[in-house]
C-alpha positions as CSV (number, residue, x, y, z in Angstrom):
1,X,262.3,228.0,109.7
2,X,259.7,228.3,107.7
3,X,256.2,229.8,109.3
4,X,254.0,227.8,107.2
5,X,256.0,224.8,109.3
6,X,256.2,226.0,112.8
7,X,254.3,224.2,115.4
8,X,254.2,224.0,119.5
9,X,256.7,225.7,121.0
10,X,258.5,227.3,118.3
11,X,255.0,228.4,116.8
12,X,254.1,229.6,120.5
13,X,257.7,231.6,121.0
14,X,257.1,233.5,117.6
15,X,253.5,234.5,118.7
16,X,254.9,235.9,121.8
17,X,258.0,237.6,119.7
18,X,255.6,239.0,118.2
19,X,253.3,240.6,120.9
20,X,256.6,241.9,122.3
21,X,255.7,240.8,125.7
22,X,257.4,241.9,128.3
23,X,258.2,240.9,131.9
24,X,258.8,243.7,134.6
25,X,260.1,247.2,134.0
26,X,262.3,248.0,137.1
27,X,262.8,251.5,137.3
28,X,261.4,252.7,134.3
29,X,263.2,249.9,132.2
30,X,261.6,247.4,130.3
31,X,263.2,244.2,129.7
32,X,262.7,242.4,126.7
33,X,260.6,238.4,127.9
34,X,262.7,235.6,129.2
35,X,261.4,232.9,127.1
36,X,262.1,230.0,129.0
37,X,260.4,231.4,132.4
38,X,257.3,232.5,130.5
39,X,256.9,229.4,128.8
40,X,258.0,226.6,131.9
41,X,255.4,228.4,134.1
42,X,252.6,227.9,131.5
43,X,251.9,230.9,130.3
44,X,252.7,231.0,126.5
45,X,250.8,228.5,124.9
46,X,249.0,230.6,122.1
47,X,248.7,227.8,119.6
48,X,246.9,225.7,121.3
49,X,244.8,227.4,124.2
50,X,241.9,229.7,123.2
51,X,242.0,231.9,125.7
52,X,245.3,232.6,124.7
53,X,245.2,232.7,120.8
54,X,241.5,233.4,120.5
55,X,241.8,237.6,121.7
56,X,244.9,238.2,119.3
57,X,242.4,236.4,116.6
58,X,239.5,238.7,117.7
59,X,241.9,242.0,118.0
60,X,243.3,241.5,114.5
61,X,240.4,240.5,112.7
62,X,241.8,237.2,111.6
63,X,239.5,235.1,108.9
64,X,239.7,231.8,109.6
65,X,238.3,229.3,107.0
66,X,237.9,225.2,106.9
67,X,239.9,224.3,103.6
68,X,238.8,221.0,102.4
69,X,238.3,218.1,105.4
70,X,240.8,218.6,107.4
71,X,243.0,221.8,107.3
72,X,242.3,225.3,107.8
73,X,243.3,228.7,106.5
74,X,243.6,232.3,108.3
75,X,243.9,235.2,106.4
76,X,245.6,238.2,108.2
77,X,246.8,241.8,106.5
78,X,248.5,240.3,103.4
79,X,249.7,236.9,105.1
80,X,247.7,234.1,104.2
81,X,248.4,230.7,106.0
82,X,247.6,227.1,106.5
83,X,247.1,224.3,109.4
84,X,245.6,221.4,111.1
85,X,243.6,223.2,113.3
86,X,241.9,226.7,113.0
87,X,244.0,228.5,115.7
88,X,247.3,227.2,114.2
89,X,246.5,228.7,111.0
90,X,245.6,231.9,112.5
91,X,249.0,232.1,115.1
92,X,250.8,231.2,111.8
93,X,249.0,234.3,109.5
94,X,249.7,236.3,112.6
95,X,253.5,235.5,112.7
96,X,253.5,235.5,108.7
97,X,252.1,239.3,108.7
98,X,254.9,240.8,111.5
99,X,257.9,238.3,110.6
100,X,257.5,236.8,107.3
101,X,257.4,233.8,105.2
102,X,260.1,232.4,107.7
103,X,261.5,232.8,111.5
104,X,265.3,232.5,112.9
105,X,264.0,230.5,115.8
106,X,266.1,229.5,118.2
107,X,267.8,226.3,117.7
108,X,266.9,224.7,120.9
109,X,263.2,225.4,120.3
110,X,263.1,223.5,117.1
């Protein structure tokens, strides 16, 4: 899928890809996230929750600009990317830099 095309919870599943979070580490072992647990219980919902999205924007130095009336760009590293709103943009420059110009995202996410 493209990156310049993802949205909700596709968008919000390649954020947290991308932050490599992580849930428990039983005896020293760290298990890669379980999507679906994360997600159901409300806790991934970068694209649209500043509180979420806002601190990776602030850590990475993100530019975020109003192109035209109604759409946005964010510039991070070399990625630049577009979207309706300014924290969309920025999740999708964010994704852009670490995965590229597209995602293998999980079918049933789509």
């Amino acid at each position: 899928m493209k990156t310049s095309e993802l949205t909700g919870t596709a968008l919000d599943w390649a954020v947290t890809k991308c932050e490599e979070v992580k849930i428990g580490q039983p005896e020293g072992r760290t298990f890669a996230f379980e999507w679906s647990l994360m997600h159901d219980a409300g806790d991934m919902y970068y694209s649209t929750d500043w509180a979420q999205g806002g601190p990776i924007i602030e850590r990475g130095g993100i530019g975020i600009d109003l192109w035209g009336n109604d759409k946005w760009v964010a510039n991070y590293c070399e990625a630049e990317q577009y979207g309706p709103t300014p924290l969309i943009a920025a999740m999708r420059a964010f994704v852009a830099s670490k995965l590229g110009d597209e995602v293998d995202v999980p079918e049933e996410l789509k």
